[in-house]
DRENDODREN-567266 format. One record per residue (C-alpha): x, y, z; residue in one letter; chain; residue number from 1. Coordinates in pm, 1 decimal, decimal comma, always signed. Layout:
BEGIN
{c1 X | c2 Y | c3 Z | type A | mol A | seq NUM}
...
***
This chain:
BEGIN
{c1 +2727,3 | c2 -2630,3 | c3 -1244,1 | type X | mol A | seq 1}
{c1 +3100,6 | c2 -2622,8 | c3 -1243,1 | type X | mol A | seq 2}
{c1 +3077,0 | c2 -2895,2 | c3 -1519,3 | type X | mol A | seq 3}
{c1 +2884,1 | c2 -2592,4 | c3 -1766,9 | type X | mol A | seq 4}
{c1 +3128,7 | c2 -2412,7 | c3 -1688,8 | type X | mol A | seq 5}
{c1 +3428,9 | c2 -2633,7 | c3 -1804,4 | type X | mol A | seq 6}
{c1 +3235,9 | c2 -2711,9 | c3 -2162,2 | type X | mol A | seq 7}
{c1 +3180,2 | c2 -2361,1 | c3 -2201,8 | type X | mol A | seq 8}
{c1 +3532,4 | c2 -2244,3 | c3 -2152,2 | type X | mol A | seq 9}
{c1 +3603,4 | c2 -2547,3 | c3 -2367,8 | type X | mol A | seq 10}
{c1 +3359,4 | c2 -2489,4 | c3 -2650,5 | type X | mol A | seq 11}
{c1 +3481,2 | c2 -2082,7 | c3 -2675,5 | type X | mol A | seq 12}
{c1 +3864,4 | c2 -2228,1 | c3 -2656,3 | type X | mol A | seq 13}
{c1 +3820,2 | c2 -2461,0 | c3 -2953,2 | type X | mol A | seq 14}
{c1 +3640,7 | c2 -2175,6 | c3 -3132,8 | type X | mol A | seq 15}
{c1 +3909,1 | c2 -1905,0 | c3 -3054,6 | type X | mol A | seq 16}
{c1 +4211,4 | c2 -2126,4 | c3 -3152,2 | type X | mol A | seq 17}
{c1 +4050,6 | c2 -2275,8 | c3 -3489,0 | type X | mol A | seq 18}
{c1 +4016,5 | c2 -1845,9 | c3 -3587,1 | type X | mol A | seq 19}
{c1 +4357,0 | c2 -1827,4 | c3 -3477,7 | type X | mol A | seq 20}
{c1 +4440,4 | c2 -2123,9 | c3 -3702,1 | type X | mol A | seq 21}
{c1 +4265,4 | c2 -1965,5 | c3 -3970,1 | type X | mol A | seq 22}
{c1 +4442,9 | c2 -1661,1 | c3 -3933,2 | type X | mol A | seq 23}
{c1 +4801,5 | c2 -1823,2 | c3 -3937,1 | type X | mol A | seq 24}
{c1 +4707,6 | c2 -2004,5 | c3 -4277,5 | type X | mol A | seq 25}
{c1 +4598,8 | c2 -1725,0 | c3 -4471,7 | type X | mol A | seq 26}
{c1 +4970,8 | c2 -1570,7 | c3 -4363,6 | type X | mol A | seq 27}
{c1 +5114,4 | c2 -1868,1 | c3 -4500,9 | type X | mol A | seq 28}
{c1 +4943,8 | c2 -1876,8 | c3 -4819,2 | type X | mol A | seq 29}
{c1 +5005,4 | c2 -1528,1 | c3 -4867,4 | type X | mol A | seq 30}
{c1 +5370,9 | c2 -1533,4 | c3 -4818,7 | type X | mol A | seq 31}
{c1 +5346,9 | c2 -1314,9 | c3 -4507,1 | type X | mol A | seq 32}
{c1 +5667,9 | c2 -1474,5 | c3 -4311,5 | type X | mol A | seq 33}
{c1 +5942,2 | c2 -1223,8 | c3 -4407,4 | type X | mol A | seq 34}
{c1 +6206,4 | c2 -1503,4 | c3 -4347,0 | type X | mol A | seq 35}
{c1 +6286,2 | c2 -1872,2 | c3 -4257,4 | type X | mol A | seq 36}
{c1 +6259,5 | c2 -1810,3 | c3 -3902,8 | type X | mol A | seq 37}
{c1 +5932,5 | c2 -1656,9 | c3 -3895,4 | type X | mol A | seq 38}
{c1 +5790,5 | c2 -1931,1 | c3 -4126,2 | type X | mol A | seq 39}
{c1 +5898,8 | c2 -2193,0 | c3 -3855,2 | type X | mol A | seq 40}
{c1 +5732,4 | c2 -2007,9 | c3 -3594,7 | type X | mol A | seq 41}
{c1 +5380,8 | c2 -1949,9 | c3 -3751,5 | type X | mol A | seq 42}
{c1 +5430,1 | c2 -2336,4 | c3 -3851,7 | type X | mol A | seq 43}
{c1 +5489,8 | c2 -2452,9 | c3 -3466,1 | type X | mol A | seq 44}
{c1 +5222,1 | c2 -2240,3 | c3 -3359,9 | type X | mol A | seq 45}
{c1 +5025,3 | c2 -2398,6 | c3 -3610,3 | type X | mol A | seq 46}
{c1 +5114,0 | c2 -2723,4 | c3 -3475,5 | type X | mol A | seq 47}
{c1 +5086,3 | c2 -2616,0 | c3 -3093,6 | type X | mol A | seq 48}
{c1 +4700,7 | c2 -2491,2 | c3 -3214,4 | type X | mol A | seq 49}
{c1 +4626,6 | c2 -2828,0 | c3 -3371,6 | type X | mol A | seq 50}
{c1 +4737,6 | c2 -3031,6 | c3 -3025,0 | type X | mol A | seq 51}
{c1 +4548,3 | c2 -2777,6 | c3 -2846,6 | type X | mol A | seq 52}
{c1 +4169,4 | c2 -2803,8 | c3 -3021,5 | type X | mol A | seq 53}
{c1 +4234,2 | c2 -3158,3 | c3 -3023,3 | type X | mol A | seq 54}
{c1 +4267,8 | c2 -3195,9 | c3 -2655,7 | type X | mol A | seq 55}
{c1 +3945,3 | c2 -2944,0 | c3 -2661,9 | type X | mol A | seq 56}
{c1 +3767,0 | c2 -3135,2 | c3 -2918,4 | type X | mol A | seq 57}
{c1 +3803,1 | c2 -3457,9 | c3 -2696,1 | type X | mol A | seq 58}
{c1 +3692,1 | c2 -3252,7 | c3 -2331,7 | type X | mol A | seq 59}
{c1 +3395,8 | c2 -3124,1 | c3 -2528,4 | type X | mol A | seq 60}
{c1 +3327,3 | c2 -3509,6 | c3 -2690,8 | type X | mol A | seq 61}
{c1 +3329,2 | c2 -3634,7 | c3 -2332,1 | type X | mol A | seq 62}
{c1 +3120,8 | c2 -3400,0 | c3 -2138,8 | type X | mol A | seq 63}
{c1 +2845,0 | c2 -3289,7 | c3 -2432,7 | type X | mol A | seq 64}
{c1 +2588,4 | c2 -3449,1 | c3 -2567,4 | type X | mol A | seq 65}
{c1 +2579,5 | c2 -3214,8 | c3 -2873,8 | type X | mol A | seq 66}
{c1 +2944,9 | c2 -3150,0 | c3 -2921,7 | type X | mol A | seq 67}
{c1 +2950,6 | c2 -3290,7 | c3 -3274,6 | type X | mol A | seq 68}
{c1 +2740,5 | c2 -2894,4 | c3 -3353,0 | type X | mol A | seq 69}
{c1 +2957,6 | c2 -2721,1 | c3 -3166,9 | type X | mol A | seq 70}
{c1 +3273,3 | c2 -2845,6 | c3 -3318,7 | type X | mol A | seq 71}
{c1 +3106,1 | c2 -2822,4 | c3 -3693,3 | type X | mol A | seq 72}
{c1 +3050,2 | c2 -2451,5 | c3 -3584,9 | type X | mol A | seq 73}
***
């Protein structure tokens, strides 16, 4: 039971943080950062993002059996 709970928390991580990615990109694109500072922090939070759903991706690859639909999602 606890284990559900863990992939679930997981699965609705990964999905929050890749529409927070999202998010952060279209600012970039859009020339939202009103300076060089701001720029470098969307960019490490971009890069903090990308460690984190990676370390989700690989929970979620080890403890579901249909994780490759759930990261497509």
């Amino acid at each position: 039971f606890l284990k559900m709970d863990v992939v679930t928390y997981a699965e609705h991580m990964y999905k929050v943080l890749g529409e927070r990615e999202e998010q952060l990109k279209d600012a970039l694109a859009n020339d939202v950062p009103k300076d060089w500072e701001q720029y470098k922090m969307m960019v490490g939070e971009i890069r903090g993002i990308a460690f984190a759903r990676m370390e989700f991706k690989a929970l979620l690859e080890k403890n579901t059996d249909d994780a490759e639909d759930i990261i497509r999602s």
